[in-house]
Every structure is written in C-alpha cells, then in structure tokens.
matplotlib code that plots the C-alpha trace (Angstrom):
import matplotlib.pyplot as plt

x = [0.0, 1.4, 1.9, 0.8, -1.9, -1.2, -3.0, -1.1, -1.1, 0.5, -0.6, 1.0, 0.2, 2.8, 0.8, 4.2, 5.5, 6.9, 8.7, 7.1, 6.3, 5.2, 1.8, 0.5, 2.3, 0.2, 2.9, 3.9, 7.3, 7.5, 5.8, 8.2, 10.7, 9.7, 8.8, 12.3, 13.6, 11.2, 12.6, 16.2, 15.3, 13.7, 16.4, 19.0, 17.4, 15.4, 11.8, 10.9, 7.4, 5.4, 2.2, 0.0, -3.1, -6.5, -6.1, -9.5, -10.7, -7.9, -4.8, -2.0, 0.7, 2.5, 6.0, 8.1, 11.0, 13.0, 11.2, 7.6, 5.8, 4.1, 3.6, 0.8, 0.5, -2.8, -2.8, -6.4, -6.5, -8.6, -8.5, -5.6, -3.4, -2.1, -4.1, -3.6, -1.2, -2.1, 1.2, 0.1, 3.2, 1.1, 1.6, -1.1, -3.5, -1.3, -2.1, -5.1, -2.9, -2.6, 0.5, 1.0, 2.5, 5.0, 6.4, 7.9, 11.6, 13.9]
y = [0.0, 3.7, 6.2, 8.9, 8.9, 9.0, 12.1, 13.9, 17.7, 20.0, 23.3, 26.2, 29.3, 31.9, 35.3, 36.6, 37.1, 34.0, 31.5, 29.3, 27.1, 29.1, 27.3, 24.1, 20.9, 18.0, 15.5, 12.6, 12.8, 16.6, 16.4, 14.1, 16.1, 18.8, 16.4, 15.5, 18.8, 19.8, 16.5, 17.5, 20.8, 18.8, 17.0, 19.7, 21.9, 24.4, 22.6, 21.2, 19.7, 20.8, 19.3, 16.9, 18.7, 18.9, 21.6, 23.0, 19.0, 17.9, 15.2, 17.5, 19.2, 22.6, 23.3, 26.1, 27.9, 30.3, 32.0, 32.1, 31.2, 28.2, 27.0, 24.3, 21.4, 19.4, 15.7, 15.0, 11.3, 9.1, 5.7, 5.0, 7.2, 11.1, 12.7, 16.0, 18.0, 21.9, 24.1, 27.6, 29.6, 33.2, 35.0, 36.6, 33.2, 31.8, 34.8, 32.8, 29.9, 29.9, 31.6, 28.5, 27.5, 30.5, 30.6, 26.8, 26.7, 25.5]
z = [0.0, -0.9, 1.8, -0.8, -3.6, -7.1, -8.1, -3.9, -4.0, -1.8, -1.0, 0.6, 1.8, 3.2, 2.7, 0.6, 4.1, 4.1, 2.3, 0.9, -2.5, -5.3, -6.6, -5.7, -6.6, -8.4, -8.9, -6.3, -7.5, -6.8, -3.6, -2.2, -3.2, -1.3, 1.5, 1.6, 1.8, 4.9, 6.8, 5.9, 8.0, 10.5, 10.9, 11.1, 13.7, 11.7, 12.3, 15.8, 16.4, 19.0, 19.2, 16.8, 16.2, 14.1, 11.4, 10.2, 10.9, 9.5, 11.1, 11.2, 13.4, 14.4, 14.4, 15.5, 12.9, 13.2, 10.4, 11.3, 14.3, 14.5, 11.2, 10.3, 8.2, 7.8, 6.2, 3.9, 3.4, 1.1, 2.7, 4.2, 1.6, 2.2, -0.9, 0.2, 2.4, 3.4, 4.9, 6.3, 6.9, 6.6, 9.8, 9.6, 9.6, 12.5, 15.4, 16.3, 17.6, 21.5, 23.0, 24.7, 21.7, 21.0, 24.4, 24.6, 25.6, 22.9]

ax = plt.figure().add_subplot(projection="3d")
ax.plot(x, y, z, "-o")
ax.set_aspect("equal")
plt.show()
C-alpha cells in the first residue's frame, strides 16, 4: 500500500510574508521532493514539532522555525493514503494559535 496517492497535491500558503512554495504541486514525485527537503530541515534543527493537532478538521501538526511562528500542516487522506497535504506559513493566519505554543523553551 502507498503512503501517498497517485493524483497527492501540496498546498502552501505563506501570505508573501513567508517562504514558501510558489503554486501548488500536483505530482507525487515533486511532492516528495519537497517532503524530503522539509525532513532535511527537521532534521538539522530548523523545524521542531510541537504538538499533533487537528487543522481546520484535518490530522496535522505545528511546528516552531526560526522563520515564522508556528507554522501548520494538515494531512487530507482518502482511505488510508495522504491525498492532500495543506502548509500555512502566513503570519497573519497563524495569530489565532494559543501563545502557549509561541512561548515553549527550545
């Protein structure tokens, strides 16, 4: 069984106040690319997880970077496959998130 759907898009929105990718992807291949990149920075420090969340009723989780605050990402699945994955990186759609999560010690 794949991990991903065929037809997996990712979706990003940094507000242009953040970086982020330019237009959705609709390519497996691509999206793990850029999958692979966001683990890399996980890996090395940049990304650290702090709590597994729902995101607008969606599996997901928040991180903290040393770019933006709290950034989001949201899994959609069809069956038991990611078919969608939603990274919101604007700072100006994150100010709702509790302070709890803002003021964690490193």
């Amino acid at each position: 069984m794949a991990l991903l759907t065929e037809d997996i898009s990712l979706h990003s929105n940094g507000g242009g106040q953040s970086p982020m990718i330019g237009q959705s992807i609709h390519s497996r291949d691509t999206t793990l690319d850029v999958v692979e990149r966001f683990a890399t920075a996980f890996q090395s420090g940049c990304s650290t997880l702090l709590r597994v969340v729902r995101v607008n009723g969606l599996p997901g989780f928040i991180t903290r970077e040393a770019d933006v605050e709290n950034p989001t990402t949201a899994l959609e699945f069809e069956k038991d496959a990611i078919r969608a994955i939603h990274v919101v990186r604007n700072p100006a759609k994150l100010r709702h998130l509790p302070t709890l999560f803002v003021q964690l010690p490193n």
